[in-house]
C-alpha positions in Angstrom: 59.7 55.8 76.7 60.0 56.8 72.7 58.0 60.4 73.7 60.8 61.1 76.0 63.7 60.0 73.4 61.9 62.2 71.3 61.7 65.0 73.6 65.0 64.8 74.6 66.2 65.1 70.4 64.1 67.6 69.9 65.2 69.8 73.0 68.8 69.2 71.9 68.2 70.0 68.5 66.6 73.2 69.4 69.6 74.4 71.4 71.9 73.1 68.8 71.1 75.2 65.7 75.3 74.2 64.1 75.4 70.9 64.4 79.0 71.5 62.5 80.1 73.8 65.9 81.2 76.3 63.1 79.8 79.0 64.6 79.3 80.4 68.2 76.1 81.1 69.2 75.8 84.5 71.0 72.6 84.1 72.0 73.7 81.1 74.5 76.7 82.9 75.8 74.3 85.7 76.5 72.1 83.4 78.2 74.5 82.0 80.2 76.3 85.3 81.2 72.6 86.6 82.4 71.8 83.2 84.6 75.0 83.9 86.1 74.7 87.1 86.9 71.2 86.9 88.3 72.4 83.9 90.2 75.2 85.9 92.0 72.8 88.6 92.4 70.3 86.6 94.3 72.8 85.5 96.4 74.0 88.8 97.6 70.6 89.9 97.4 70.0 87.2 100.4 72.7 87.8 102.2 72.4 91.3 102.8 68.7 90.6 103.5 70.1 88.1 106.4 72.3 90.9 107.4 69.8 93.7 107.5 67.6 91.8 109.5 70.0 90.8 112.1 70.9 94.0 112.6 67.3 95.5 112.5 66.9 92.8 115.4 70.0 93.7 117.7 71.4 90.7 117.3 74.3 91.0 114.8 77.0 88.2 113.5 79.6 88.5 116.8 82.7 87.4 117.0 82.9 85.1 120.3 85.6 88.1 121.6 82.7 90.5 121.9 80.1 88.0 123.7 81.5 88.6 127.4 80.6 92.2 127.3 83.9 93.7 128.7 85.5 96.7 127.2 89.2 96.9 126.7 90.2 100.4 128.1 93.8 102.1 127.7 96.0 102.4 130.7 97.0 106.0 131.6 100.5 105.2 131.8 100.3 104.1 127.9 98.2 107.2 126.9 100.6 109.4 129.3 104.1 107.6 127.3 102.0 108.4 123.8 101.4 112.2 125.0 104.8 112.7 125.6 106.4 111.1 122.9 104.0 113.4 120.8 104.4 116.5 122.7 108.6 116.1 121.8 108.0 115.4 118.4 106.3 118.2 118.0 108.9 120.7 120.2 111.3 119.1 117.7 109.2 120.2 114.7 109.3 123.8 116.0 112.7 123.8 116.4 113.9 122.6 113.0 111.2 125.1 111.8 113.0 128.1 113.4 116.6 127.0 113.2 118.8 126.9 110.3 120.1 123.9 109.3 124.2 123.2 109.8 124.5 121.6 106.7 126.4 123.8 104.5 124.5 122.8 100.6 127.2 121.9 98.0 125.0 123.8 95.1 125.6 127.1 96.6 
């Protein structure tokens, strides 16, 4: 039981080098900041692992939506109402090209 007490003081004395706390220690922060970022690397790393090999398998993440395998398709009478509204918009365009406006400008 006294080899562990000691362990334990000796391990804390090790990290603590300013027992005052006077100074920060760089070298911990640095520490830290790599465990981190190795940590959140590893878990991206595994996740896009997961994800490349459900998608290698055909058999990606879907959303329950997707599962009975019907497509939605447009109705022609939707695709016909955005046609036309397109096809004035851009006979309008044209003409405001062409035409001159009425406006008479007050700078002139």
């Amino acid at each position: 039981m006294q080899f562990i007490k000691n362990l334990i003081t000796k391990i804390k004395i090790s990290l603590d080098r300013d027992p005052g706390k006077i100074v920060i220690h760089p070298g911990r922060v640095w520490m830290f900041m790599f465990v981190v970022f190795f940590a959140i690397n590893l878990v991206i790393a595994s996740f896009s692992f997961y994800f490349f090999k459900s998608v290698s398998n055909d058999s990606p993440a879907t959303s329950a939506d997707e599962t009975n395998g019907s497509l939605n398709t447009i109705s022609r009478e939707k695709l016909n109402q955005a046609l036309d509204y397109l096809h004035k918009k851009d006979t309008n365009f044209e003409y405001i090209k062409n035409h001159k406006p009425t406006i008479i400008d007050p700078s002139r």
